[in-house]
N, CA and C of each residue as an Amber inpcrd file, in Angstrom:
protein
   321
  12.5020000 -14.6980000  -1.6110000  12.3570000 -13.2990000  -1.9910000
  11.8880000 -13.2340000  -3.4390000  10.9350000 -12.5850000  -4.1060000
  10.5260000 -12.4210000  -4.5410000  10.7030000 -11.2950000  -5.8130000
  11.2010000 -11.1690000  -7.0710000  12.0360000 -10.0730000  -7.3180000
  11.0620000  -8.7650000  -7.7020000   9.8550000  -8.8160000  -7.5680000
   9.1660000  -7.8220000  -8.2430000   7.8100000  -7.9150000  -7.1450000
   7.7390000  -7.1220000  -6.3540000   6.6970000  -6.1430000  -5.6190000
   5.5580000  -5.4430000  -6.2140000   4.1630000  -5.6930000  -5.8620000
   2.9080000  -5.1900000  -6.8670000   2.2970000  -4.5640000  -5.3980000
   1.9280000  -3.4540000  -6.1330000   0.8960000  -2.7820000  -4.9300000
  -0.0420000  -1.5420000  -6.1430000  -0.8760000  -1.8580000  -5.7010000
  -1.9830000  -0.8170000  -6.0810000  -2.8540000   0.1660000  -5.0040000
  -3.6620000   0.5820000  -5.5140000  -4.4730000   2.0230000  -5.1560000
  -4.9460000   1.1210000  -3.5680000  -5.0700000   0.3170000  -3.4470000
  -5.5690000  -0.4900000  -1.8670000  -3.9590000  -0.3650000  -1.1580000
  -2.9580000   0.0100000  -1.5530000  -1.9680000  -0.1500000  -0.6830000
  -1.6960000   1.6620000  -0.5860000  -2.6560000   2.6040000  -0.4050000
  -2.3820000   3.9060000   0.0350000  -2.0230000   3.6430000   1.1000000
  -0.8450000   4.6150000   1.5110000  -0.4730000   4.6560000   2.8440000
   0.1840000   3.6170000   3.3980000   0.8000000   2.2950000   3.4090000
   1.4720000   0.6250000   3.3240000   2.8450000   1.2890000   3.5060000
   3.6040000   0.4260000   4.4170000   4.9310000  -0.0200000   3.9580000
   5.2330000  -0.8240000   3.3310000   6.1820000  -0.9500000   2.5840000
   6.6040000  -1.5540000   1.9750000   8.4980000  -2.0900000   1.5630000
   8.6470000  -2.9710000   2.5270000  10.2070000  -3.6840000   2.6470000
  11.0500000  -4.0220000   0.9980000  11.5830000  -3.6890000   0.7430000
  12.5530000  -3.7210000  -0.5620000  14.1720000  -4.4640000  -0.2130000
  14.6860000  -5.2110000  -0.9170000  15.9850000  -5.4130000  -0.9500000
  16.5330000  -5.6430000  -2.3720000  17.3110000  -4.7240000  -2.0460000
  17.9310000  -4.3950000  -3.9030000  18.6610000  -5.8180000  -4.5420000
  18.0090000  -6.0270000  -5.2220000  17.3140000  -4.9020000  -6.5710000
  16.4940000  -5.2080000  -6.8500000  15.1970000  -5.5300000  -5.7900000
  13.9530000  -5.6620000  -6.2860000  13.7410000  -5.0570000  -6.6290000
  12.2710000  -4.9230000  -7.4090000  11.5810000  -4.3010000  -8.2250000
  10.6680000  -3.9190000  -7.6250000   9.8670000  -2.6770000  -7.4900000
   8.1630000  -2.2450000  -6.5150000   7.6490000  -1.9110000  -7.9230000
   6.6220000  -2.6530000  -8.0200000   5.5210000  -2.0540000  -9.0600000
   4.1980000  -1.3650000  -8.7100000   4.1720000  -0.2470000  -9.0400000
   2.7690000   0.2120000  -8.5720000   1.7710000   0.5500000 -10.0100000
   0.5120000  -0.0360000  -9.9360000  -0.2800000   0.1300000 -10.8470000
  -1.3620000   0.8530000 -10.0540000  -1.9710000   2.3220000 -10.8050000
  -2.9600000   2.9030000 -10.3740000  -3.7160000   2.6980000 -11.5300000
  -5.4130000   3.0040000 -10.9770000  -6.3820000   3.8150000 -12.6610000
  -6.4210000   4.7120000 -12.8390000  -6.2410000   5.2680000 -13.9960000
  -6.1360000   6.7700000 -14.6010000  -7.5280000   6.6920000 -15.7570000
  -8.1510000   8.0850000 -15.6400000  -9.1430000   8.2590000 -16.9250000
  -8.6070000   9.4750000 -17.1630000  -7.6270000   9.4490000 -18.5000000
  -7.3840000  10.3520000 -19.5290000  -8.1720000  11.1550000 -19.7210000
  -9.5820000  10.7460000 -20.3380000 -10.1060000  11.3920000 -21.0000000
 -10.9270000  12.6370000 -20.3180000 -10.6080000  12.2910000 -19.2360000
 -11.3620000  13.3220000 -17.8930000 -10.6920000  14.3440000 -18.0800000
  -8.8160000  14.0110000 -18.1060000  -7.8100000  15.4400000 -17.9760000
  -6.7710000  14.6690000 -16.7780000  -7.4400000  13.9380000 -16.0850000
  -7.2070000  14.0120000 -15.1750000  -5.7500000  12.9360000 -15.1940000
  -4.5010000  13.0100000 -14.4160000  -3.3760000  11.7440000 -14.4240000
  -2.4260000  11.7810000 -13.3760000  -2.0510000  10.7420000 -13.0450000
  -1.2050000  10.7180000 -11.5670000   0.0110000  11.4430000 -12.2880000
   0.2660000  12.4070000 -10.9640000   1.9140000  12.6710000 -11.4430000
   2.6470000  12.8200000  -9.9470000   3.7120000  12.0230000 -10.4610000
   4.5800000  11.9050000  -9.1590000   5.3450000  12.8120000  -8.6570000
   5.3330000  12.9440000  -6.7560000   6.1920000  13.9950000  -6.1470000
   7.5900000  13.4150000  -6.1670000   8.3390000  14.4100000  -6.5490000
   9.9360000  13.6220000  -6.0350000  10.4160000  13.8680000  -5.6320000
  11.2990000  12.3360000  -5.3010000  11.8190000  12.1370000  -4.5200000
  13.0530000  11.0890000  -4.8230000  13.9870000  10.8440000  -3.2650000
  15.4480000  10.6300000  -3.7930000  15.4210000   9.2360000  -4.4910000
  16.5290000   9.9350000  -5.5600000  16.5020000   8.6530000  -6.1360000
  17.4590000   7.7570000  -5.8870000  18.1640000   8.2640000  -4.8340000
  19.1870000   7.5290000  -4.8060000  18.7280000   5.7460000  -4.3760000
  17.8150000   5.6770000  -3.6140000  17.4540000   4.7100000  -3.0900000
  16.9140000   4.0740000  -3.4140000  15.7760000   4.5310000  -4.7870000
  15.0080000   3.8450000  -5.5720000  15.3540000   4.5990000  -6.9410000
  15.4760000   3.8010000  -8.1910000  15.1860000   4.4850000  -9.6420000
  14.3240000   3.9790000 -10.2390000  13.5740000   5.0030000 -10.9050000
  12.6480000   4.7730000 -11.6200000  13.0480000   4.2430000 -13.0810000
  12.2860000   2.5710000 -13.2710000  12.9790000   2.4710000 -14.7440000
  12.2050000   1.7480000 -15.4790000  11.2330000   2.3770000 -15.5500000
   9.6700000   2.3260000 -15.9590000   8.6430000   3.1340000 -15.7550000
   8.1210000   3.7790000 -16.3870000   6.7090000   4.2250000 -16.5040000
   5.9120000   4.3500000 -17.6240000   4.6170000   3.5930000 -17.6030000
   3.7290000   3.1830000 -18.8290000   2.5760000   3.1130000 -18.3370000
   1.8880000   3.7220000 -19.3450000   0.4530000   3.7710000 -19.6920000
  -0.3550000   2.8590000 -20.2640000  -1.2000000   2.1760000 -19.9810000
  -2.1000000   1.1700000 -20.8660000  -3.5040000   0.9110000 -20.8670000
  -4.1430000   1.9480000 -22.1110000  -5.2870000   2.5290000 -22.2200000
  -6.0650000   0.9220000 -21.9850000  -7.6360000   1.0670000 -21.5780000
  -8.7600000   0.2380000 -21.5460000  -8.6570000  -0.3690000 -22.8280000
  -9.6270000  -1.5780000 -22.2920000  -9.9810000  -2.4430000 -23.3180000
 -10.5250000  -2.2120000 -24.2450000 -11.1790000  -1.0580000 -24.0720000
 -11.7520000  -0.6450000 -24.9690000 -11.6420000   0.5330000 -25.8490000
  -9.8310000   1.5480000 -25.4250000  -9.7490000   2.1650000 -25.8700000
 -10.5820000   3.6070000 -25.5940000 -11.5860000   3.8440000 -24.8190000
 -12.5470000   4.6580000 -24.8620000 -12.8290000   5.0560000 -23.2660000
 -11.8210000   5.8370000 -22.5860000 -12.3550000   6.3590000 -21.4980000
 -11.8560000   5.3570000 -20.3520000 -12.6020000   4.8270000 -19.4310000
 -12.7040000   4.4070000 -18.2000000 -11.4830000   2.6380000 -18.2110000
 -10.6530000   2.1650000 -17.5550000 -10.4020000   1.0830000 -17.5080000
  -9.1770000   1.3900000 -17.7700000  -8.4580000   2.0620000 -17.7600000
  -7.0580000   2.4820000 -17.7540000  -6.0810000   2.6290000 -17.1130000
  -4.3600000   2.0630000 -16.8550000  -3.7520000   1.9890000 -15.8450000
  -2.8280000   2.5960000 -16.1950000  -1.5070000   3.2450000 -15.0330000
  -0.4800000   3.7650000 -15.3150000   0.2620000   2.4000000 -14.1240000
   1.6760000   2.7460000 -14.6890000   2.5370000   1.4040000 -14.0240000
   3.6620000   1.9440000 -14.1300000   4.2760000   2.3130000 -12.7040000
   5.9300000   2.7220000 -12.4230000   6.6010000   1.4920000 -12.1470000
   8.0590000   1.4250000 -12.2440000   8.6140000   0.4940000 -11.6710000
   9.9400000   1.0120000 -10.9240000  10.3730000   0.6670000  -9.9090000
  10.9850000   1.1910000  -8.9940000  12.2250000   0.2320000  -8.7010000
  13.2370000   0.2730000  -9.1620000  14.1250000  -0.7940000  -8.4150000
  15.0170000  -0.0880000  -7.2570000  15.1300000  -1.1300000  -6.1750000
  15.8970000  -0.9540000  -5.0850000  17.2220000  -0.5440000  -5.6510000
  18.0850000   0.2500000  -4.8470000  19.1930000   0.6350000  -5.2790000
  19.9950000   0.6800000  -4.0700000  20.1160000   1.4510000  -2.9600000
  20.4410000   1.6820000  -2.0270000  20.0010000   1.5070000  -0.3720000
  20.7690000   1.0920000   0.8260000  20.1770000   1.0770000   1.7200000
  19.6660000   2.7460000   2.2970000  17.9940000   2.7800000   2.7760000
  17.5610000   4.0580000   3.3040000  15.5160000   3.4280000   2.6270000
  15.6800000   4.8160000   3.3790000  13.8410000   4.8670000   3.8220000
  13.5110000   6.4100000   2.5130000  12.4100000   6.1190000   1.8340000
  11.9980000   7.1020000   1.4770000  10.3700000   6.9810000   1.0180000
   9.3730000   8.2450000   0.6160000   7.8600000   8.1040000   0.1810000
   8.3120000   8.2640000  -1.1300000   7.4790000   7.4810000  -1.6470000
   6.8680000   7.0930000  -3.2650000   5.6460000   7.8600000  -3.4350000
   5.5310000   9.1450000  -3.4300000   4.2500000   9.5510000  -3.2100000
   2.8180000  10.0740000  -5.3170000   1.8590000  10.1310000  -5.0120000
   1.3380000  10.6820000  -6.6790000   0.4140000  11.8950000  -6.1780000
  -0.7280000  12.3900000  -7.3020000  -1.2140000  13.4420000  -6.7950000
  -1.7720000  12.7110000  -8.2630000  -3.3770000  12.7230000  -8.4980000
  -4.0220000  12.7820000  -8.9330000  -4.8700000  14.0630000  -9.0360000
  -4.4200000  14.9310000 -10.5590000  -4.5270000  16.1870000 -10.7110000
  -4.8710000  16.1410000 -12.3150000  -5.7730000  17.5160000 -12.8330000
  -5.3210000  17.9620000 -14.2590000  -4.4900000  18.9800000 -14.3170000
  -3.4910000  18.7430000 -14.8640000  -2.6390000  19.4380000 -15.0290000
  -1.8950000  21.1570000 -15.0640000  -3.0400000  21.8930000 -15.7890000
  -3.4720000  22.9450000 -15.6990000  -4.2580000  23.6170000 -14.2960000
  -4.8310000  22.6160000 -13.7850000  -5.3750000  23.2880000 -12.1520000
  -4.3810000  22.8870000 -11.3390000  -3.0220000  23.2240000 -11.0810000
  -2.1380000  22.9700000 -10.2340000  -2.6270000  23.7860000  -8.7860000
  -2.9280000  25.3610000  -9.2270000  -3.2860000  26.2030000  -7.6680000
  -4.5000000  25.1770000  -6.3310000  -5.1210000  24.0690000  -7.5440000
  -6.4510000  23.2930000  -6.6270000  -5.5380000  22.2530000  -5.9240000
  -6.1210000  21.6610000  -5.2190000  -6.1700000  20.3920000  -4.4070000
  -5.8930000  19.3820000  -5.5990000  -5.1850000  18.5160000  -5.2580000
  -5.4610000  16.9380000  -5.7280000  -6.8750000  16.3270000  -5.9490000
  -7.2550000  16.2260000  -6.6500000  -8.4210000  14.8920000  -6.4120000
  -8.4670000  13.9090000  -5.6400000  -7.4420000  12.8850000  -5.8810000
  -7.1240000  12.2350000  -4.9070000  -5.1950000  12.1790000  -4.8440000
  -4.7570000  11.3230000  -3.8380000  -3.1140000  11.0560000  -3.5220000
  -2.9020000   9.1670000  -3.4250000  -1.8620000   9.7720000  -3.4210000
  -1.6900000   8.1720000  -2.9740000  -0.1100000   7.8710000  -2.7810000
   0.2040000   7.2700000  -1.5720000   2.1480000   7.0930000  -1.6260000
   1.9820000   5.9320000  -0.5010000   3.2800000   5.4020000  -0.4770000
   3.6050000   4.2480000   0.2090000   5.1320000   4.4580000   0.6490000
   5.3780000   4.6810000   1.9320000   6.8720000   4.6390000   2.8480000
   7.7070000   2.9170000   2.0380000   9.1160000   3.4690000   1.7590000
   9.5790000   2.0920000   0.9920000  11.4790000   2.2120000   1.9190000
  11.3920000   1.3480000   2.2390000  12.3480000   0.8890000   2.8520000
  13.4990000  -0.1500000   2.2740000  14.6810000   0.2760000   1.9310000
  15.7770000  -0.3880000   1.4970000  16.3160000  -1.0310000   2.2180000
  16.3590000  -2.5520000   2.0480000  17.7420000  -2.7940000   3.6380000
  18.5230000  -3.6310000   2.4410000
């Protein structure tokens, strides 16, 4: 077992098996400078806590190449979505741009 779980933007929609107290890491790309940034729907925490979230601009500092990174440790046995919404902030009444979540399972 493995203590720390990586899934990115290719694991939309994935299950994903947890046994506490692993760790699920999810890294998406974010471009700031658009407006645009994942923000997460929530959900229980009993089963997972969040005990991490960080930003880490491009290499270059300038726009494009940028990641956000939650970390999730197992806590409890139960099933719940990890879900985001890629949005600017201010256009809440629109659609998402894009989504992205993964079903996570505690045993």
């Amino acid at each position: 077992m493995s203590g720390i779980v990586e899934i990115g933007e290719a694991h939309n929609g994935d299950h994903v098996e947890l046994i506490a107290p692993q760790i699920l890491r999810i890294t998406l790309p974010e471009v700031r400078t658009s407006g645009f940034r994942w923000v997460m729907r929530p959900f229980d925490h009993h089963t997972v806590a969040l005990v991490a979230d960080e930003f880490e601009p491009g290499v270059s500092g300038q726009g494009g190449g940028a990641t956000h990174r939650w970390e999730f440790r197992a806590e409890t046995t139960g099933a719940i979505e990890i879900a985001f919404d890629y949005r600017r902030p201010w256009e809440r009444a629109l659609p998402a741009a894009r989504s992205f979540s993964v079903s996570v399972r505690v045993t």
